[in-house]
C-alpha positions in Angstrom: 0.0 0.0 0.0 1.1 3.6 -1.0 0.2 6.8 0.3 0.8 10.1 -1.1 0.6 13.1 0.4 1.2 16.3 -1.5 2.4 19.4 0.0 3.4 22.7 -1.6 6.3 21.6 -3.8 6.5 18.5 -2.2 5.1 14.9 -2.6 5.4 12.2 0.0 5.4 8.9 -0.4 4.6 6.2 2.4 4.2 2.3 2.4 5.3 0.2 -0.4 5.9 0.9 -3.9 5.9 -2.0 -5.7 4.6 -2.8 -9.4 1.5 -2.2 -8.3 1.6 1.3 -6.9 3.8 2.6 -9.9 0.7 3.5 -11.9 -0.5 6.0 -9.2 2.6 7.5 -8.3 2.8 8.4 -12.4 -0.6 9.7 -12.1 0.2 12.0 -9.2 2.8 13.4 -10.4 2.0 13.7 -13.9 -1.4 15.7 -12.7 0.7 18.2 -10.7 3.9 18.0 -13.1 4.4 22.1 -12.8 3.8 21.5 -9.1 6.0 18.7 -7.4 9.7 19.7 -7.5 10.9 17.3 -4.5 9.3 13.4 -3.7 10.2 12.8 0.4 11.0 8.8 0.4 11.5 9.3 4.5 8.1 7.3 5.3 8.9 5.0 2.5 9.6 1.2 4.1 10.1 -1.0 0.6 10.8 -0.2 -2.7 10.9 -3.4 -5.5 12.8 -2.9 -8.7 10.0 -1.6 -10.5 9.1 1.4 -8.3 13.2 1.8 -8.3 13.0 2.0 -11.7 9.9 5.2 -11.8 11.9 6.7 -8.9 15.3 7.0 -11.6 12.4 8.2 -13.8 11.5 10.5 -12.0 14.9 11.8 -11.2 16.0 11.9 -14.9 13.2 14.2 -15.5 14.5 16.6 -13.0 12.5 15.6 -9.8 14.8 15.7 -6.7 14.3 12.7 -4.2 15.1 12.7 -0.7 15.0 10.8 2.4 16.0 7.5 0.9 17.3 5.3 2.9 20.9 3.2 2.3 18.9 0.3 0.7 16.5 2.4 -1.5 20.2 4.6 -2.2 21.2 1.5 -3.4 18.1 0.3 -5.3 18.3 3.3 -7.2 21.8 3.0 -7.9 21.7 0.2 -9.0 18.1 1.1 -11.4 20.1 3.7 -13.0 22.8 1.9 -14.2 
């Protein structure tokens, strides 16, 4: 399960994001694309390779991410190469 929260400039994510969240996390963001400069991965406990994989995306189109732990660091790392 993810929850989102957006605030000002900020989304944050919370739960899981796994395949099965990916879809709304693109949704979110894409809806407030001029909004969301910074996704907050404090609150985030798991991330599997294909939410890694829409976090480099999301970096790559200029989004900064932050809070990550050493393991999602690592996940998305490793996604990127």
């Amino acid at each position: 399960m993810l929850r989102i929260t957006r605030h000002l400039q900020q989304a944050r994510l919370e739960g899981r994001l796994t395949r099965h969240e990916v879809g709304l996390l693109r949704e979110v963001i894409r809806s407030s694309a001029d909004e969301i400069a910074v996704v907050d991965l404090t609150s985030l406990a798991f991330v599997d390779a294909c939410g890694a994989a829409a976090l480099v995306d999301l970096q790559r189109r200029g989004l900064e991410i932050r809070g990550s732990s050493p393991f999602v660091r690592q996940l998305l790392e490793e996604a990127g190469s």
